[in-house]
C-alpha positions as CSV (number, residue, x, y, z in Angstrom):
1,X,-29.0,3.3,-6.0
2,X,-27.0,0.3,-7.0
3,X,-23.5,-0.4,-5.3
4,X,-21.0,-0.9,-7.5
5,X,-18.8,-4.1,-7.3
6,X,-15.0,-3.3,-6.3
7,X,-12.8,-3.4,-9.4
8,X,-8.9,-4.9,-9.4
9,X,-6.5,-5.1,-12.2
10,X,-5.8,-8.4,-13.1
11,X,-3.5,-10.4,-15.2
12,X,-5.5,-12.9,-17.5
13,X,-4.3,-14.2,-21.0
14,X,-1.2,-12.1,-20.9
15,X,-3.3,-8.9,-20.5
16,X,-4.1,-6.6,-17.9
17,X,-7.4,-5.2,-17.5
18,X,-9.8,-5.1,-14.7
19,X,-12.3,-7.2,-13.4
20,X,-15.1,-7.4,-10.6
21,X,-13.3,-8.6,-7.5
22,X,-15.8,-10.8,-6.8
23,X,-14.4,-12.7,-10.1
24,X,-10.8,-13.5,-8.8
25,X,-9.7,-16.5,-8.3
26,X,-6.6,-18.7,-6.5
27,X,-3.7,-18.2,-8.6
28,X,-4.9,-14.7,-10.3
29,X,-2.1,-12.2,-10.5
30,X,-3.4,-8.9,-9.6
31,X,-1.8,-5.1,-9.4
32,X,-1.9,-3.4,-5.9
33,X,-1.0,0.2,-5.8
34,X,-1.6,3.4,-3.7
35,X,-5.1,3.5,-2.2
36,X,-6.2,0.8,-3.5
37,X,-8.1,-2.1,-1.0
38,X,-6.7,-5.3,-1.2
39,X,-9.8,-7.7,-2.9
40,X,-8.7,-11.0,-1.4
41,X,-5.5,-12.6,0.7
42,X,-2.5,-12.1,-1.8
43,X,1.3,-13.3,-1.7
44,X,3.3,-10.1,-2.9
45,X,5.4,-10.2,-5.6
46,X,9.0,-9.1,-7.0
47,X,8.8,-5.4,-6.7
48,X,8.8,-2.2,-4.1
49,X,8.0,-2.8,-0.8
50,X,4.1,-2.0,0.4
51,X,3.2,-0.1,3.1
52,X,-0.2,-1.3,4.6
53,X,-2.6,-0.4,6.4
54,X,-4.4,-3.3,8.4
55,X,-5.6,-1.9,11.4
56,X,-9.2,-2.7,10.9
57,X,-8.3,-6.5,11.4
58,X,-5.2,-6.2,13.5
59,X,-5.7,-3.2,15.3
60,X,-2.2,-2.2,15.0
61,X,-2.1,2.0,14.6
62,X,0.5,2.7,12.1
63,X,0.7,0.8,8.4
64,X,3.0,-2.2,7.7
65,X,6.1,-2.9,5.5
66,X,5.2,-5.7,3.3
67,X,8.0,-6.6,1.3
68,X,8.3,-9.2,-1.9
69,X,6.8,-12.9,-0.4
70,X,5.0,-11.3,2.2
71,X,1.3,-12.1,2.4
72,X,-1.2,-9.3,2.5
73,X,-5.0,-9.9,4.2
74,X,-8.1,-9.0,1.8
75,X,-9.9,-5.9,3.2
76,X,-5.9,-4.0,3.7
77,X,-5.2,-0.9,2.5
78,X,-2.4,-0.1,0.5
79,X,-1.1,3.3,1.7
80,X,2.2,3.7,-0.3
81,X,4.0,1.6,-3.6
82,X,2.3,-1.0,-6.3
83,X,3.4,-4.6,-6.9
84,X,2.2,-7.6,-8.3
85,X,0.3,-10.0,-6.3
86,X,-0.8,-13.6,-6.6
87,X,-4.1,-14.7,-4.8
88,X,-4.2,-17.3,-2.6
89,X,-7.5,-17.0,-0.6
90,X,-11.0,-15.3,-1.3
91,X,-14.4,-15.2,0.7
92,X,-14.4,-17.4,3.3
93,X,-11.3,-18.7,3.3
94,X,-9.9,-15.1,3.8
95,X,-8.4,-14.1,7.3
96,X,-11.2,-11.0,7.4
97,X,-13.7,-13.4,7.2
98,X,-11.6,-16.4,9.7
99,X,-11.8,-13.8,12.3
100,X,-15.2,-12.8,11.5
101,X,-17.0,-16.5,12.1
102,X,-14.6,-16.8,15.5
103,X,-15.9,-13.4,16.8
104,X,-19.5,-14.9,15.6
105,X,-19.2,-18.3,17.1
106,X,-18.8,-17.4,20.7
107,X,-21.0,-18.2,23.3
108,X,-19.8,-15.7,26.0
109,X,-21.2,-12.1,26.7
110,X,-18.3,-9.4,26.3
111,X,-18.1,-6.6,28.8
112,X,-19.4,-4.2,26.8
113,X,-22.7,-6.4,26.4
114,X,-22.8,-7.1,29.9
């Protein structure tokens, strides 16, 4: 069965419409609302405050208040409100992926491996 690519509605010549994530870009402007994952490390923009859920990179058990000029992490949740965003990291420049090659370039056994 082939996997679809996640989608995101994005701002291009003055029109909204959406677009494979994997298509975005520094400088995109894209539309975040309820439910949806966040596609790449995004600056919010003038609008409602987000709340988000980024437990599965910070560990932290209840969602976040992101508010206008806040900075959201690719791989987030959005769990309540919509805003605009602009992207400022994708792939491997994102923090997901950051703290995926640190975890990866360890030399030292954790205590669960031991």
């Amino acid at each position: 069965m082939a996997r679809l690519a996640p989608k995101s509605m994005v701002l291009r010549d003055g029109k909204w419409s959406e677009q494979d994530a994997a298509i975005l870009v520094p400088g995109d402007i894209i539309y975040i609302k309820l439910g949806d994952i966040i596609p790449a490390n995004a600056r919010l923009l003038e609008g409602d405050p987000l709340k988000i859920d980024q437990s599965s990179l910070t560990r932290e058990s209840l969602p976040v208040t992101k508010q206008p000029g806040d900075g959201v992490y690719s791989g987030s949740t959005c769990k309540q409100g919509k805003v605009e965003a602009v992207v400022i990291a994708m792939g491997v420049h994102t923090f997901l992926s950051k703290a995926a090659h640190l975890v990866d370039s360890t030399n030292q056994d954790g205590h669960f491996q031991r």
